[in-house]
ZAMARGU-4260 file (C-alpha; in steps of 0.2 Angstrom, whole numbers, plus 5000, padded with zeros to 4 digits):
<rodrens>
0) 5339/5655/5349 | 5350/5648/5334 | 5350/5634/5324 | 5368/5628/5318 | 5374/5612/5306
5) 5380/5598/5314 | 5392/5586/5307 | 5387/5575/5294 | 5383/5557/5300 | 5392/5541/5294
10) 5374/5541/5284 | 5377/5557/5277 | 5360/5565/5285 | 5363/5583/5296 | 5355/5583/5313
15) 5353/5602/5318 | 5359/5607/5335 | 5348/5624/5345 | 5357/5635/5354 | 5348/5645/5367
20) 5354/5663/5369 | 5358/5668/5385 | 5347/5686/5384 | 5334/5674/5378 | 5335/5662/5396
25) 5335/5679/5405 | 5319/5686/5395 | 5309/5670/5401 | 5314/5672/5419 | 5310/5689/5421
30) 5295/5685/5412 | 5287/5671/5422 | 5293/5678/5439 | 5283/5694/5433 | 5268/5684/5430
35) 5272/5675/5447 | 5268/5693/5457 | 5256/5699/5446 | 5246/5684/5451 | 5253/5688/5470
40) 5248/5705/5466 | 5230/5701/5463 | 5227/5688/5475 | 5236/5700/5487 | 5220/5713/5483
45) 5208/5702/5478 | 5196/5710/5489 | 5196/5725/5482 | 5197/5718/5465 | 5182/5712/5468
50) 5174/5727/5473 | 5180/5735/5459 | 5171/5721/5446 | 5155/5724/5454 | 5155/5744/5452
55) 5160/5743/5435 | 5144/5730/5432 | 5134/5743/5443 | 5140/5758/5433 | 5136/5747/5414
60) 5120/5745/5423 | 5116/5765/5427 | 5124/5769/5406 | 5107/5768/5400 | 5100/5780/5410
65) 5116/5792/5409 | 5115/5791/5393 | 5094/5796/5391 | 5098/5810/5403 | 5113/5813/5392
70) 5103/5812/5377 | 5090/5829/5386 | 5106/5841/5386 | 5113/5836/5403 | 5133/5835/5405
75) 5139/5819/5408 | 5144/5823/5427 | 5127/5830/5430 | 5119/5816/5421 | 5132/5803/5432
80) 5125/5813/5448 | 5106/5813/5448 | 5107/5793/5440 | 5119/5789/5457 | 5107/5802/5469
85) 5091/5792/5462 | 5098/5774/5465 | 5105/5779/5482 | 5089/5783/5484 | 5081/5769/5479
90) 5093/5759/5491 | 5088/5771/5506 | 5069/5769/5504 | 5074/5746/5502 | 5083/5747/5517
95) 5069/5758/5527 | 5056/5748/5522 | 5066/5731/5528 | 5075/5734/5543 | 5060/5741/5553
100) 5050/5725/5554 | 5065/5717/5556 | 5070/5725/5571 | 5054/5725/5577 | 5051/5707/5577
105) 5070/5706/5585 | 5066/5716/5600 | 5051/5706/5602 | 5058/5691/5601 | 5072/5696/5616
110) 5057/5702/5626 | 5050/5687/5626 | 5063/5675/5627 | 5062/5674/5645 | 5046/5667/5646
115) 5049/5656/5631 | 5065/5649/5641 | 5055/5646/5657 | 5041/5636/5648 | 5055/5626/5639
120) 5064/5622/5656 | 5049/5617/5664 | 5042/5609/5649 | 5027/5620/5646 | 5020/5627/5630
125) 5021/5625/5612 | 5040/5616/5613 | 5039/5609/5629 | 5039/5592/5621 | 5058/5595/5618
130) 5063/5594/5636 | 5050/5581/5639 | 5058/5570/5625 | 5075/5576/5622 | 5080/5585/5637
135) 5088/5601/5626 | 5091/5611/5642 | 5099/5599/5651 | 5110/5595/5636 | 5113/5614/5635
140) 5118/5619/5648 | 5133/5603/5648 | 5138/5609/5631 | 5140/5627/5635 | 5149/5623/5653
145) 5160/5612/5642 | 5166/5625/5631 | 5167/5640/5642 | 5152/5647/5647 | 5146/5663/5641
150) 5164/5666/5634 | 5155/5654/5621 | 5141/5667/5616 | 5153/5682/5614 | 5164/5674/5601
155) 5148/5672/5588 | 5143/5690/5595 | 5160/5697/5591 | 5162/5689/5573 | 5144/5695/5568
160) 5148/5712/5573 | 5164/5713/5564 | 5156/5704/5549 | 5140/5716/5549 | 5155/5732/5549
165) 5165/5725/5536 | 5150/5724/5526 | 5145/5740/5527 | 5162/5746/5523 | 5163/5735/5506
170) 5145/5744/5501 | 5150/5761/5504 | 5168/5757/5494 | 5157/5750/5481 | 5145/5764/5479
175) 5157/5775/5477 | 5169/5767/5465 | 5153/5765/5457 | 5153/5785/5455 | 5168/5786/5449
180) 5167/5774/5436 | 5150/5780/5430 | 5161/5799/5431 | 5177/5793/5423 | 5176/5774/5412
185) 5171/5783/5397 | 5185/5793/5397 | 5197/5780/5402 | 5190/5770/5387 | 5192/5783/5377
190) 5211/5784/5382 | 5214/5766/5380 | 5206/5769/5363 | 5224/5780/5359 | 5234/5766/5364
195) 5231/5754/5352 | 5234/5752/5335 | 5224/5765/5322 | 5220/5747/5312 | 5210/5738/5327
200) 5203/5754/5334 | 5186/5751/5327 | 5184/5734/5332 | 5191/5738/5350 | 5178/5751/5352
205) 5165/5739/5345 | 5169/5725/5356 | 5169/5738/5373 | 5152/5742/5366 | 5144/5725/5364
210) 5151/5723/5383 | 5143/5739/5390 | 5128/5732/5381 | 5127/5715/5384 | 5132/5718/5404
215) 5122/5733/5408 | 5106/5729/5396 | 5106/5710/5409 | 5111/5718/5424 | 5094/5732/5422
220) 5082/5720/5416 | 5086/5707/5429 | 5082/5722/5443 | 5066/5725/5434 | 5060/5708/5433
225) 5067/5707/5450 | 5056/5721/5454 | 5042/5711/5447 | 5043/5697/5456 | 5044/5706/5474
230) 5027/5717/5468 | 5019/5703/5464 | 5024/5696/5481 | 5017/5708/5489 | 5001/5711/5479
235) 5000/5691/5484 | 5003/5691/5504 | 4992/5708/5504 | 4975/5701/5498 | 4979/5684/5509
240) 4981/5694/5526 | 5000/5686/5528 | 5009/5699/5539 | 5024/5709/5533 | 5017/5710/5516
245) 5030/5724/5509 | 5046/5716/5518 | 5043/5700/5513 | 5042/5706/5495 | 5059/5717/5495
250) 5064/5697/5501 | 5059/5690/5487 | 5066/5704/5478 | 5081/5705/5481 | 5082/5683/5481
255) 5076/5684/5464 | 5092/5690/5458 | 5100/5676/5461 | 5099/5665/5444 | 5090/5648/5444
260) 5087/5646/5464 | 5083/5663/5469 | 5063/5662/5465 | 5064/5647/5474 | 5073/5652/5492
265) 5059/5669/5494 | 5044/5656/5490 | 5052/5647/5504 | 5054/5661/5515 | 5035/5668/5511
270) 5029/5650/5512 | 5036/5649/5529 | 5029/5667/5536 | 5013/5661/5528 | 5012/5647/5539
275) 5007/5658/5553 | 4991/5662/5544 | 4985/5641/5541 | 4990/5629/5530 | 4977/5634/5515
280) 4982/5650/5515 | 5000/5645/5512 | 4992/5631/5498 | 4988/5649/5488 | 5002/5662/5492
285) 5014/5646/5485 | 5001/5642/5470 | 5002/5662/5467 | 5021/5663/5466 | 5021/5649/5458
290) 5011/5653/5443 | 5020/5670/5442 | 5038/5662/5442 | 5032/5650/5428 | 5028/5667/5419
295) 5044/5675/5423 | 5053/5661/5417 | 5047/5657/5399 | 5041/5677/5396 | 5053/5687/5404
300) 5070/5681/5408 | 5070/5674/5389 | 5067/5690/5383 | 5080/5699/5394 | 5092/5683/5391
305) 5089/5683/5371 | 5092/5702/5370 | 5106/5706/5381 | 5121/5691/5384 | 5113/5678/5371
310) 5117/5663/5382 | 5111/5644/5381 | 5104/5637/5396 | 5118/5627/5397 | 5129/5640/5396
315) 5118/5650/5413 | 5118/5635/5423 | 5138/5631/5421 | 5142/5650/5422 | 5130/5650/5438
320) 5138/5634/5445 | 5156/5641/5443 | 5154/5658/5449 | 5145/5650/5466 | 5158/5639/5470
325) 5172/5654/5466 | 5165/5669/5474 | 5148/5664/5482 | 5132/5674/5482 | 5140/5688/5473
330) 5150/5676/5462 | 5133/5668/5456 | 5127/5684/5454 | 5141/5692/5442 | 5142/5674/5432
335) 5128/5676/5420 | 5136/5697/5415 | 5154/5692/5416 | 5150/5674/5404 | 5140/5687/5392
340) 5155/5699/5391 | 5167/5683/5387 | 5155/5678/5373 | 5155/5697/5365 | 5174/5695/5365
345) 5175/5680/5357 | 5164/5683/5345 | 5176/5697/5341 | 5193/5687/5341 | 5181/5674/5331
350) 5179/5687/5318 | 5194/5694/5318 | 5205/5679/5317 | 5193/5673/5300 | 5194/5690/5294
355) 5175/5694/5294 | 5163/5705/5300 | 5158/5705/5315 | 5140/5696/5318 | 5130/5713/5324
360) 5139/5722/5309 | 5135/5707/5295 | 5117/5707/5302 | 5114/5726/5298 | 5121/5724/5283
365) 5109/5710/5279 | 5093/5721/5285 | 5100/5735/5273 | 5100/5723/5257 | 5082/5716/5262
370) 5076/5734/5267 | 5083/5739/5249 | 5076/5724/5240 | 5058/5728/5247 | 5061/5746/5240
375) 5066/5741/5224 | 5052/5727/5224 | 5040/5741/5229 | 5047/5753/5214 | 5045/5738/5202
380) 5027/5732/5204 | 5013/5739/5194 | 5004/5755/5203
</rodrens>
């Protein structure tokens, strides 16, 4: 693009004319039609995208242990290895201990149905006041006849199965791009790191860093706290006779990950098995959970929030809000690590923009001077 003298006006003033150059209208074109397919592109794939975020937060996640195993003379693919074997068993022994009672009270459930079916036809039992009131199976039976009979029941049937398979699938993919990052993301760091100018390597290597911190540091102490919660559950439901004391913990477990409303969907679900046992017992398995979710949430989410992403509660609740609506239950749960990585970076651009140090860096410094300035005061005072 030029910019060339006009004529002079009748005022004498020179209004400048732009000229675009053609190789200049051909660099933009080609430019935003590449972004146009990359965009394509990643829709295109955004399944496996997805599935490719989540291994690298699971693979931040496992670093810390990598790294202590690291730290006792293993290699790095050994050390990758036993971390991935011990979480894959960890995983094997959740699901062992869930599944059972579930399938259990499944099968029971289909064995008895018929009987349940025959007092609800005749109006008999615990919700015979349904056909009494409300004819259900009357109204039932018209529905389904309407919309095809038991063509109706196989739809639903087919989906689940299909949904249960292409869920399996996507965990065994992420498990092991998990290994395979755990194996290989140092390296391709490391190669990124050759890439880039010699002047910002430093602070490119800082800034991944403060990601693999801030993301695996939140991503481990929110499993332990989930931890917590579902042994805390369980020592609950266990000393009130509520049955399916260990299941219903790995529950709440696992709904404790969610931030903000996961604590609250497992005390709904305990509260709701615990009903079986009366009313008063309910009163204290809920007062129980209650009491320990206070707990967790001014002792120990603080402490993991304060020490690894650094966020405002604001900031959680927004990120939380907008990964839910995007991506669901796993976009709430990858909001809170992928909102602490954005902050590390910009802290980084921040700082490098104003040509400073970066926060963590100034803030060692400062502990240096006071640690010096306590030295020297020591040095200084009278013995």
């Amino acid at each position: 693009m030029t910019t060339s003298p006009a004529p002079r006006t009748e005022a004498g003033a020179v209004t400048p004319q732009v000229t675009v150059a053609p190789r200049t209208i051909v660099t933009f074109v080609v430019v935003a039609l590449g972004a146009v397919l990359l965009l394509a592109l990643a829709y295109a794939a955004r399944g496996i995208l997805v599935q490719l975020v989540v291994a690298v937060v699971l693979a931040m996640a496992l670093e810390p242990f990598v790294r202590l195993l690291e730290g006792r003379g293993l290699a790095r693919g050994r050390a990758v290895g036993i971390t991935f074997t011990l979480s894959a068993l960890g995983v094997a022994a959740f699901g062992y201990l869930l599944i059972p009672p579930l399938v259990q009270e499944v099968t029971s459930f289909g064995h008895h149905a018929p009987d349940l079916l025959a007092k609800l036809t005749s109006g008999h039992g615990g919700l015979g006041f349904l056909e009494h009131r409300f004819h259900v199976v009357e109204h039932a039976r018209v529905w389904i006849a309407q919309r095809g009979g038991a063509a109706l029941l196989a739809k639903p049937a087919l989906h689940a199965a299909g949904g249960f398979l292409q869920t399996g699938a996507a965990v065994v993919a992420v498990a092991f791009l998990t290994l395979f990052v755990g194996l290989g993301g140092r390296k391709w760091f490391d190669a990124f790191l050759e890439v880039v100018p010699e002047g910002s390597r430093e602070r490119w290597r800082r800034g991944g860093s403060g990601v693999a911190n801030a993301v695996g540091g939140y991503v481990a102490g929110n499993v332990l706290i989930s931890l917590i919660a579902g042994a805390v559950t369980t020592v609950i439901l266990l000393a009130t006779g509520v049955p399916y004391p260990v299941p219903l913990g790995l529950v709440v477990a696992v709904f404790d990950l969610i931030p903000l409303v996961g604590a609250t969907l497992g005390t709904v679900i305990v509260a709701a098995v615990a009903l079986t046992k009366g009313v008063p017992t309910t009163v204290i398995v809920v007062a129980g959970m209650w009491v320990y979710q206070k707990i967790e949430n001014h002792a120990l989410l603080p402490l993991v929030y304060h020490r690894t992403v650094q966020l405002s509660p604001l900031a959680i609740a927004v990120s939380v809000a907008a990964g839910a609506e995007i991506g669901g239950i796993v976009g709430a749960l990858l909001a809170i690590p992928i909102a602490g990585a954005l902050k590390v970076t910009a802290r980084e651009l921040i700082a490098w923009r104003r040509g400073e140090e970066p926060p963590e860096q100034a803030e060692t410094h400062r502990r240096h001077r006071r640690a010096e300035h306590r030295r020297s005061g020591r040095e200084a005072s009278p013995v």
